[in-house]
GUKOL-204051 format. One record per residue (C-alpha): x, y, z; residue number from 1. Coordinates in pm, whole numbers, plus 32768, in hexadecimal, padded with zeros to 4 digits. Layout:
<doros>
@px=X; py=Y; pz=Z; num=NUM
...
</doros>
This chain:
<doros>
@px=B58B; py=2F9B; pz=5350; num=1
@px=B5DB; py=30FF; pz=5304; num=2
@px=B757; py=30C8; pz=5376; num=3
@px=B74E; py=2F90; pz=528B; num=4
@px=B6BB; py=304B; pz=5165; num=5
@px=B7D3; py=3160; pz=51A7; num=6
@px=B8D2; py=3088; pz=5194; num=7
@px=B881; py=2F62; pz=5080; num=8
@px=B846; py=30EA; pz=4FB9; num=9
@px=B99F; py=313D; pz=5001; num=10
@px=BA25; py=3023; pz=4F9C; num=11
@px=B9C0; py=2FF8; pz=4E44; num=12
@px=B9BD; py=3167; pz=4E1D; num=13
@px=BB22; py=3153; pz=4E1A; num=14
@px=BB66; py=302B; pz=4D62; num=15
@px=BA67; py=3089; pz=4C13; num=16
@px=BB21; py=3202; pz=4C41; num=17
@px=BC79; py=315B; pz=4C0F; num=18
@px=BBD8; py=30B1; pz=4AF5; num=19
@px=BB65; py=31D7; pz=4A40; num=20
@px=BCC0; py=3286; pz=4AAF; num=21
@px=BDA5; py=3232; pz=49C7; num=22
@px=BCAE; py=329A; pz=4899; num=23
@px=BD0A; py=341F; pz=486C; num=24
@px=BE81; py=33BD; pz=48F1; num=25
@px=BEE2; py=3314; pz=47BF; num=26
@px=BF4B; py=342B; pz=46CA; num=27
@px=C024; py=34DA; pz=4802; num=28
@px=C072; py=3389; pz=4877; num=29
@px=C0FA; py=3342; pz=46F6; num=30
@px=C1DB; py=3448; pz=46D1; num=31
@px=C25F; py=33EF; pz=4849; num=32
@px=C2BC; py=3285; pz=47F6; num=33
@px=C2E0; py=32EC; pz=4668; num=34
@px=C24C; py=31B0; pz=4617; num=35
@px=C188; py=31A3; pz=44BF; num=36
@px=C045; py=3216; pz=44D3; num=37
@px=BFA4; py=30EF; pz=4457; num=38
@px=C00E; py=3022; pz=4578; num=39
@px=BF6B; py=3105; pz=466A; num=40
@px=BE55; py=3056; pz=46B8; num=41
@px=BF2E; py=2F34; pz=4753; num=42
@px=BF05; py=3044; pz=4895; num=43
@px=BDAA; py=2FE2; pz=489A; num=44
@px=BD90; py=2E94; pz=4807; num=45
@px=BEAC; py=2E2C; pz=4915; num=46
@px=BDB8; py=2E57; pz=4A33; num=47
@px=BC98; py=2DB6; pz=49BE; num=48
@px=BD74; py=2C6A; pz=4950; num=49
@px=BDF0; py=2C58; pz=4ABC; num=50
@px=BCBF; py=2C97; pz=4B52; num=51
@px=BC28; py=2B72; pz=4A4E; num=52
@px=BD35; py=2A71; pz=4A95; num=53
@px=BD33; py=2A88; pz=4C01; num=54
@px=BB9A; py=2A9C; pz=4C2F; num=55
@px=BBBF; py=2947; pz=4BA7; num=56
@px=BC6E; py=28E9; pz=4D0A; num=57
@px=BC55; py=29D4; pz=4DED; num=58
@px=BAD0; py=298A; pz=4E03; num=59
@px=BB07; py=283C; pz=4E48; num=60
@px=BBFD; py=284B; pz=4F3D; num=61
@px=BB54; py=2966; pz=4FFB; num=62
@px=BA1E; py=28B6; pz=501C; num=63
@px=BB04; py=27ED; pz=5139; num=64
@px=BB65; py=28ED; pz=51F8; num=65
@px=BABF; py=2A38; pz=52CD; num=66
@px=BA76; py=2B43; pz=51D5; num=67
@px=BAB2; py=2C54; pz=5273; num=68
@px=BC21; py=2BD7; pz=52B1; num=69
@px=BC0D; py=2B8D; pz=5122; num=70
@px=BB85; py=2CF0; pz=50E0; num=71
@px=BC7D; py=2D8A; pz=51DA; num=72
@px=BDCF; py=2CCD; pz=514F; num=73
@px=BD36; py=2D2A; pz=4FC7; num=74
@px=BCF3; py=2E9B; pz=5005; num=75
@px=BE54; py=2EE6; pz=50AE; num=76
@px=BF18; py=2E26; pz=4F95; num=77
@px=BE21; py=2EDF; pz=4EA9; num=78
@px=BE93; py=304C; pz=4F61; num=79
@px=BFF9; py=2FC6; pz=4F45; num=80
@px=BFEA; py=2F83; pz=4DD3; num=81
@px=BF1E; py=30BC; pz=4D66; num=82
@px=C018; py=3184; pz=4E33; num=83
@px=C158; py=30DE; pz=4D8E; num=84
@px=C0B3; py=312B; pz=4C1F; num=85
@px=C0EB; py=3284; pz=4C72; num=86
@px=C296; py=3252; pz=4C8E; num=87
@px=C26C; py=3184; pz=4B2F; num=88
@px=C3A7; py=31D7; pz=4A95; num=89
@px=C359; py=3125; pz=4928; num=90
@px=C25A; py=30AF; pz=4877; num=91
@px=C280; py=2F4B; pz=48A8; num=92
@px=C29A; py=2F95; pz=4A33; num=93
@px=C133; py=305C; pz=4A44; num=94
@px=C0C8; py=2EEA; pz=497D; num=95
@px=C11E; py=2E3B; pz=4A6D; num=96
@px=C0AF; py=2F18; pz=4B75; num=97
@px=BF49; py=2F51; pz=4B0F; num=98
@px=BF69; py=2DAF; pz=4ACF; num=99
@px=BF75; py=2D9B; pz=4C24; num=100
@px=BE9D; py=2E99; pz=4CAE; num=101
@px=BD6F; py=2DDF; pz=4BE3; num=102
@px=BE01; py=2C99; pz=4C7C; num=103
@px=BDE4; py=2D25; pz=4DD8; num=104
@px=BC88; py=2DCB; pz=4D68; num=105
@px=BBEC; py=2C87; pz=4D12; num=106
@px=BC6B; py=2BF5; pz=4E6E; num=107
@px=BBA4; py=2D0A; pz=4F2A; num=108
@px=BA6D; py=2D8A; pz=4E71; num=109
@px=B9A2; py=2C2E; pz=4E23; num=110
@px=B9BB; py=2BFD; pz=4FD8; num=111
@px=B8E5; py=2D52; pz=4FBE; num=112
@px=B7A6; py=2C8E; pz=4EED; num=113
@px=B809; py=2B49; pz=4FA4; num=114
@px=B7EF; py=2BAA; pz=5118; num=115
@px=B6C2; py=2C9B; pz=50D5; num=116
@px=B5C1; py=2B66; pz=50D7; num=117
@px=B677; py=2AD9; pz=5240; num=118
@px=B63A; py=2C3F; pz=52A9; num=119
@px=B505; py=2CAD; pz=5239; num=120
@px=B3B4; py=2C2B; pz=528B; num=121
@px=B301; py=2B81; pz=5169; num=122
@px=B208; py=2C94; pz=5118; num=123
@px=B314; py=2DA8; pz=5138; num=124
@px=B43A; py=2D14; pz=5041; num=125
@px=B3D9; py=2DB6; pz=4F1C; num=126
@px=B3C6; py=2EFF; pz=4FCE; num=127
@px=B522; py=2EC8; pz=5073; num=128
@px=B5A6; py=2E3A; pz=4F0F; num=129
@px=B4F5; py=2FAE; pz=4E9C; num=130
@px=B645; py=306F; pz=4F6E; num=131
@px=B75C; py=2FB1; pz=4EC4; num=132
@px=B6BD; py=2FE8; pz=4D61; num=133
@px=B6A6; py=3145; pz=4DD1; num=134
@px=B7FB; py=314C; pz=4DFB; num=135
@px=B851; py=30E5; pz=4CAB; num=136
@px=B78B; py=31AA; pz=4BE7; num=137
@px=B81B; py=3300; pz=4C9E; num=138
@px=B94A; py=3275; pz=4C47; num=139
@px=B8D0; py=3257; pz=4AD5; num=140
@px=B873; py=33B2; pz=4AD8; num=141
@px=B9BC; py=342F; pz=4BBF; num=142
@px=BAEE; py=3357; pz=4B39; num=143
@px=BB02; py=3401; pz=4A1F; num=144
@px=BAEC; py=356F; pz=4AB6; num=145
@px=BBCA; py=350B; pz=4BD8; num=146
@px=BCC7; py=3477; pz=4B0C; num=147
@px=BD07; py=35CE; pz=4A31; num=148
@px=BC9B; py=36C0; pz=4B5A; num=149
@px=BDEB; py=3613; pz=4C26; num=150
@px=BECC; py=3607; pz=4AEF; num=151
@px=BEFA; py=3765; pz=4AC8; num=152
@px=C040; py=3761; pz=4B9E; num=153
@px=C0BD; py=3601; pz=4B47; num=154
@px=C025; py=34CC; pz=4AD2; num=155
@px=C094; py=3402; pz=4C1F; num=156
@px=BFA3; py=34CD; pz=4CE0; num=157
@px=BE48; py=343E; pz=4C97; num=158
@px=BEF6; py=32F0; pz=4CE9; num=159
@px=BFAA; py=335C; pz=4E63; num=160
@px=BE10; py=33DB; pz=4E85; num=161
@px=BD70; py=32C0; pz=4E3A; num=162
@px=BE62; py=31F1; pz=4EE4; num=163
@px=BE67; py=32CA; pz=503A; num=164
@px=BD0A; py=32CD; pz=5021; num=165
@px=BCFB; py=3139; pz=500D; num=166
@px=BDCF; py=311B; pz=513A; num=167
@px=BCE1; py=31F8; pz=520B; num=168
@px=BBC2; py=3102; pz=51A8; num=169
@px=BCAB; py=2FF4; pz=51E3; num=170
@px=BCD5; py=305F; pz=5344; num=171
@px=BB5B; py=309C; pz=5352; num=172
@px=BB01; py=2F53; pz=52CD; num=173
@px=BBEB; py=2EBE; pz=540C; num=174
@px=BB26; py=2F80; pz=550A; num=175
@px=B9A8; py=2F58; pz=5487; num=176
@px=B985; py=2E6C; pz=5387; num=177
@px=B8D2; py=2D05; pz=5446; num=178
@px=B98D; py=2BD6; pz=5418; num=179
@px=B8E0; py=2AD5; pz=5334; num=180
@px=B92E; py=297A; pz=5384; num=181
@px=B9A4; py=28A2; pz=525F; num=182
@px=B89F; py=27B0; pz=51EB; num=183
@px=B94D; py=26BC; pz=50F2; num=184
@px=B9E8; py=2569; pz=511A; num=185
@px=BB61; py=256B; pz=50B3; num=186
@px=BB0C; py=24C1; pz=4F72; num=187
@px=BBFB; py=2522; pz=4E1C; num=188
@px=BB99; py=2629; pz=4D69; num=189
@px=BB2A; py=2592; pz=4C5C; num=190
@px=BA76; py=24BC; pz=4D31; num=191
@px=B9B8; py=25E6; pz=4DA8; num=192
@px=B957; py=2685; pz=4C52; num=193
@px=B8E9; py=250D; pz=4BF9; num=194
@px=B7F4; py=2506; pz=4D04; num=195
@px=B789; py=2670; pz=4CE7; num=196
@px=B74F; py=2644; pz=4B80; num=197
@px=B662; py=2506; pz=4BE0; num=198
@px=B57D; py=25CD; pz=4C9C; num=199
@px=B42E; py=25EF; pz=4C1D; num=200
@px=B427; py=2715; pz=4B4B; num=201
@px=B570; py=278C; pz=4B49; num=202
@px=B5B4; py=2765; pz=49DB; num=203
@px=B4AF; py=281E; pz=497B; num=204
@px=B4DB; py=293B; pz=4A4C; num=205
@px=B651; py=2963; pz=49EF; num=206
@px=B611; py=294B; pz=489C; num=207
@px=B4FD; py=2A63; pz=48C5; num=208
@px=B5CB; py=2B08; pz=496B; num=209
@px=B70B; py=2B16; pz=4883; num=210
@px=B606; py=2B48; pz=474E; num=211
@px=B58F; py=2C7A; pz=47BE; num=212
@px=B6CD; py=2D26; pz=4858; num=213
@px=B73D; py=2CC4; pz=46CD; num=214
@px=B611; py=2DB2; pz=4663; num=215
@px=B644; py=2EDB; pz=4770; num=216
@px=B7BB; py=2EF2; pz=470C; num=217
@px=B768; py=2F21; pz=45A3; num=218
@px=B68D; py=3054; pz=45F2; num=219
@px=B793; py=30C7; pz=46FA; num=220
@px=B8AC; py=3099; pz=4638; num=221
@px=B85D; py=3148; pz=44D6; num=222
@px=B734; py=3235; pz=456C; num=223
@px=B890; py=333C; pz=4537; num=224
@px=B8BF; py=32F5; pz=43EB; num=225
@px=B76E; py=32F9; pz=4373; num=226
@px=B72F; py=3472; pz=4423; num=227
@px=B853; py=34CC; pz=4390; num=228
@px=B807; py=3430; pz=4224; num=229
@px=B6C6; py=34A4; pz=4230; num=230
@px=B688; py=35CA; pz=4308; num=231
@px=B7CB; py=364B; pz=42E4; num=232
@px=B7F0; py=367B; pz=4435; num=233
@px=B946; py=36D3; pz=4498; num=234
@px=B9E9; py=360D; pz=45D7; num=235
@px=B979; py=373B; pz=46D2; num=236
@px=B80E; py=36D9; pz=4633; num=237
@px=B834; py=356B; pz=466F; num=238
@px=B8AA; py=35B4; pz=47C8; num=239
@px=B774; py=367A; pz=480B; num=240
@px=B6BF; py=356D; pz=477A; num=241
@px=B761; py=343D; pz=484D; num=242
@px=B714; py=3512; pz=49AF; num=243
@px=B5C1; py=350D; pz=492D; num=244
@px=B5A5; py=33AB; pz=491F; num=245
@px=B67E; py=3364; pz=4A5C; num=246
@px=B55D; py=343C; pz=4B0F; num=247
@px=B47A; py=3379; pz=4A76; num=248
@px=B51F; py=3226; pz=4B0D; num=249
@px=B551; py=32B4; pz=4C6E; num=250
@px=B3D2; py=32ED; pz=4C9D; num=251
@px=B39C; py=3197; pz=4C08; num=252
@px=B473; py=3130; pz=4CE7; num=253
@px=B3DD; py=31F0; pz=4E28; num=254
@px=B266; py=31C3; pz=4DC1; num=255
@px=B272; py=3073; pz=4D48; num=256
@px=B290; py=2F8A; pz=4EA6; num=257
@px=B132; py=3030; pz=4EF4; num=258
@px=B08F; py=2FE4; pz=4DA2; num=259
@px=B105; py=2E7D; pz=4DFA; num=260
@px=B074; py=2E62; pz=4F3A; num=261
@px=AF34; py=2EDB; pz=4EFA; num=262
@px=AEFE; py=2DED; pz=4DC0; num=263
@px=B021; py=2CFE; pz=4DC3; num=264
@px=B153; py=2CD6; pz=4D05; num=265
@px=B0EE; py=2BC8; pz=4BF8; num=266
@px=AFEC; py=2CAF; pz=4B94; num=267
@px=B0C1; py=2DDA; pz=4B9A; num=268
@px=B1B5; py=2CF0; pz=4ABF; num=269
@px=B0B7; py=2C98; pz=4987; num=270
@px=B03A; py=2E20; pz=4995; num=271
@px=B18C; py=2E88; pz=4984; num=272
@px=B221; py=2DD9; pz=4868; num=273
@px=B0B9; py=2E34; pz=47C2; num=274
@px=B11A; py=2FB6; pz=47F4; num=275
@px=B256; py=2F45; pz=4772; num=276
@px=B202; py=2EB7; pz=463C; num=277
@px=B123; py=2FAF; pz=45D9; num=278
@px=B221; py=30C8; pz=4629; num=279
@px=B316; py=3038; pz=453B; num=280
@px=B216; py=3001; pz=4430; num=281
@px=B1D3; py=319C; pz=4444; num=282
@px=B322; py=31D0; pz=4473; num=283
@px=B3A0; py=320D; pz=4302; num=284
@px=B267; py=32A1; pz=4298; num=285
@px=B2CF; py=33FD; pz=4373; num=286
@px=B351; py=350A; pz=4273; num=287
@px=B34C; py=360E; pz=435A; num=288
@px=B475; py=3607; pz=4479; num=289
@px=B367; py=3629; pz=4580; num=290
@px=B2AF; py=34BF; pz=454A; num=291
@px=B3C7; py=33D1; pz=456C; num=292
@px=B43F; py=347C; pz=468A; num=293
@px=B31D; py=345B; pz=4723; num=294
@px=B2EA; py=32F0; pz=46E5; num=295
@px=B42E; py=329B; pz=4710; num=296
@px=B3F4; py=3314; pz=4877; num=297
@px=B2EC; py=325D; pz=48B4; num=298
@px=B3AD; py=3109; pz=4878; num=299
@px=B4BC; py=316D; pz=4964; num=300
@px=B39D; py=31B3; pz=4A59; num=301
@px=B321; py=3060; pz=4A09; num=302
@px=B481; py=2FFD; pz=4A56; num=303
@px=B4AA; py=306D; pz=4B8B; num=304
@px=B368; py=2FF7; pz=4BF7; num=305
@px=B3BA; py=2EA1; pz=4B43; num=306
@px=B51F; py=2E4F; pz=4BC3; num=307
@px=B4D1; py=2DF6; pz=4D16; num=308
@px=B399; py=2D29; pz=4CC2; num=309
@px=B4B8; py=2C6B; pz=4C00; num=310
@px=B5BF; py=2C2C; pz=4CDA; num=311
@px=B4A1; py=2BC8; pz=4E0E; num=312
@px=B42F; py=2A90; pz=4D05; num=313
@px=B587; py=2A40; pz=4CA3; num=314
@px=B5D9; py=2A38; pz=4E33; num=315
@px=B4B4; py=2974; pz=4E7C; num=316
@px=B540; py=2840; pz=4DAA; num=317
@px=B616; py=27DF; pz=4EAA; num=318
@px=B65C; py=2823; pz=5064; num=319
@px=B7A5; py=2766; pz=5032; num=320
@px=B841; py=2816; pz=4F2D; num=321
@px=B7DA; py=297F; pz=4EFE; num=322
@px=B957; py=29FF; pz=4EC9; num=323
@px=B979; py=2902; pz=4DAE; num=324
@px=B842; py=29A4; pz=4D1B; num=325
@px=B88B; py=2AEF; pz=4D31; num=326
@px=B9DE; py=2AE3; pz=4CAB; num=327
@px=B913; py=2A18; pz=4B8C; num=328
@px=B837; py=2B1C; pz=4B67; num=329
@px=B92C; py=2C16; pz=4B1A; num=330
@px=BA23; py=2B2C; pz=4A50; num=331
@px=B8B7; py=2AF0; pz=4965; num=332
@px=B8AB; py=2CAD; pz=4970; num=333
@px=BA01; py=2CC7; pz=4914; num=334
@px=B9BA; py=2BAC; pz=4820; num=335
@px=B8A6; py=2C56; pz=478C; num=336
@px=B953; py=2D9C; pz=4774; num=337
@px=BA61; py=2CE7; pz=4697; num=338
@px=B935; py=2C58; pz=45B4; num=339
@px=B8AC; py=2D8B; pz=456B; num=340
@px=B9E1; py=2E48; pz=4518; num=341
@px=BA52; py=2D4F; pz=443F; num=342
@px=B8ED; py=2D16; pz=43AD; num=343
@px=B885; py=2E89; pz=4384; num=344
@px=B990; py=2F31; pz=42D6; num=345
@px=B946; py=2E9B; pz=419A; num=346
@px=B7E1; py=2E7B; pz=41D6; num=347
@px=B7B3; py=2FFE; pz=41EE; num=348
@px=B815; py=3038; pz=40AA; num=349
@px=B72F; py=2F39; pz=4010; num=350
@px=B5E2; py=3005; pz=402C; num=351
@px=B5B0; py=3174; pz=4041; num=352
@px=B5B8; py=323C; pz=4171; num=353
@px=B5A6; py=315F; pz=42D3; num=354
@px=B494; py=304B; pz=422C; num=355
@px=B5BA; py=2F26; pz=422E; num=356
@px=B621; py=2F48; pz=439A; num=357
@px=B49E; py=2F95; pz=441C; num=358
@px=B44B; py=2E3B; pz=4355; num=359
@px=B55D; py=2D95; pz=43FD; num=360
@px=B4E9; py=2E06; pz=454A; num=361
@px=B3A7; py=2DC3; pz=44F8; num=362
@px=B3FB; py=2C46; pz=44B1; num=363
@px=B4B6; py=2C1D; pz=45DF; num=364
@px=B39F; py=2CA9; pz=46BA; num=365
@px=B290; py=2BFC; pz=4602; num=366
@px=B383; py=2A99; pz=4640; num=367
@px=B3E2; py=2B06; pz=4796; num=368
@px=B281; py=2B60; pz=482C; num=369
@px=B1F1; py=29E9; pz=4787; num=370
@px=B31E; py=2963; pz=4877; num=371
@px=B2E7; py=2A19; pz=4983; num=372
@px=B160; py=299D; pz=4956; num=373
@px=B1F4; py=2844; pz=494F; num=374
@px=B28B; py=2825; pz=4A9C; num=375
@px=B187; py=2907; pz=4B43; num=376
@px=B12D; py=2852; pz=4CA9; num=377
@px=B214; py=27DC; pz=4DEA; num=378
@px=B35F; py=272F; pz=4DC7; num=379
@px=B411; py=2766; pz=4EC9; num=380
@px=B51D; py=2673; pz=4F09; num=381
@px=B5B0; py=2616; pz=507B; num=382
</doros>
């Protein structure tokens, strides 16, 4: 179990740090390529549309074969393509590059949440599902750090890092990781999503699920901006501020698989999205710095707590085809994160201060929980 939790860690430790690595690159990475500045966010946006478009298939198609083969062949073309971003030579090349790293990324991370259930004994998923979510909120907290701590000598280095480092837990992975048998039928693809999306419940849930990843990536993604606007923190502030709340999701994170087994993880669910609606009611009543920090790490406690509890109901839909809902799952995050940054922008200059986007969230977790409450019960699916 421990070797497990170590690994399934590494793994998505290294995949949400490559996602966050590219973030404090782009200015240095900008004047590399000298590519207009306005286009730099292609660097990141080219990763997540890879890793979208493949999900689609890979989660399918890996439901048919052993997982940890699946995890092993993603991981190594993942090291390979990180690596390779770092001898980018324009920027229409690093595109490309980080296109494929987040196609390679969505073959290997959903096998991580897919195998943990063929693993794990029943009562100890959402403890084992506790290590992986672990590993992406350190990343949350490090990618950013990491990424301008290895730039100083040249912006190819944080990628050779994270790429060497990906090969060691490639080779790891080889040695320790179980093999999971598949457990589909070689039906089509959209064969598969047709009968997953059948299953009792299953609507509901995603739905829930996309709603209120819609909601957390409004707060996440203009939390910044509204410091800034209002607080006038500068970005060393906001840094401070976003370790803070990282902190705050790690010990969600590592404290919250034993508040779920002592009183279970549907009640856990309703109290939680209670705390969270009532955190972003008080949210844009703080005047002083000090309150909305503090609240503000509370939800990502909540989080970290919550994320697991999420991905365990969203596995338990199905024994056939947990890769094809995992790489759902994070198609409907990705999704979400897309909603709200279209969504928020114009919202957050609607109202004063941070009332627009804590109403939004608000909406979204008052929808999401009545969802959730919805498909509450058994429905698992052989």
């Amino acid at each position: 179990m421990k070797r497990l939790n170590l690994l399934t860690f590494a793994v998505q430790f290294l995949i949400g740090t490559d996602t966050f690595l590219v973030a404090p690159l782009l200015s240095l990475l900008t004047k590399k390529f000298g590519n207009p500045s306005d286009r730099a966010g292609w660097m990141i946006s080219a990763y997540a549309i890879g890793y979208c478009i493949t999900a689609v298939f890979s989660g399918p198609m890996s439901d048919r074969f052993d997982r940890k083969r699946v995890l092993c062949i993603g991981m190594l073309g993942f090291s390979l393509a990180t690596t390779a971003c770092g001898t980018a030579w324009s920027f229409s090349s690093m595109i490309a590059l980080r296109f494929l790293a987040g196609v390679m990324a969505a073959i290997g991370s959903p096998q991580v949440w897919a195998a943990i259930p063929q693993l794990v004994p029943k009562n100890h998923v959402v403890s084992a599902m506790a290590a992986p979510t672990l590993g992406l909120t350190v990343a949350q907290i490090a990618g950013v750090p990491i990424g301008s701590f290895l730039a100083t000598r040249s912006t190819s280095d944080p990628f050779y890092a994270v790429g060497a480092a990906s090969l060691l837990a490639t080779i790891a992975l080889s040695i320790w990781f179980p093999s999971v048998n598949p457990s589909a039928s070689h039906k089509h693809i959209s064969q598969q999503y047709m009968a997953l999306l059948r299953t009792r419940h299953s609507l509901p849930r995603l739905a829930a699920y996309l709603l209120f990843q819609t909601g957390n990536f409004a707060i996440m993604s203009f939390i910044a901006t509204w410091l800034s606007k209002d607080f006038q923190l500068n970005t060393e502030g906001i840094g401070m501020v976003m370790i803070a709340l990282g902190a705050g999701n790690t010990a969600g994170a590592l404290i919250g698989p034993r508040i779920v087994a002592r009183i279970g993880q549907w009640p856990v669910l309703f109290l939680a999205m209670g705390g969270y609606a009532t955190a972003y009611l008080l949210l844009p009543l703080g005047t002083v710095l000090a309150i909305p920090v503090m609240i503000l790490t509370c939800t990502f406690f909540i989080g970290g707590m919550l994320f697991p509890v999420f991905m365990n109901l969203l596995q338990s839909l199905t024994t056939t085809a947990r890769g094809t809902v995992s790489a759902l799952a994070n198609v409907l995050m990705y999704l979400g994160s897309t909603i709200a940054g279209i969504i928020g922008g114009p919202l957050l200059s609607t109202l004063p201060g941070f009332w627009s986007i804590s109403i939004l969230a608000l909406i979204t977790t008052a929808g999401s929980t009545l969802l959730w409450k919805s498909s509450e019960g058994t429905c698992m699916r052989r």
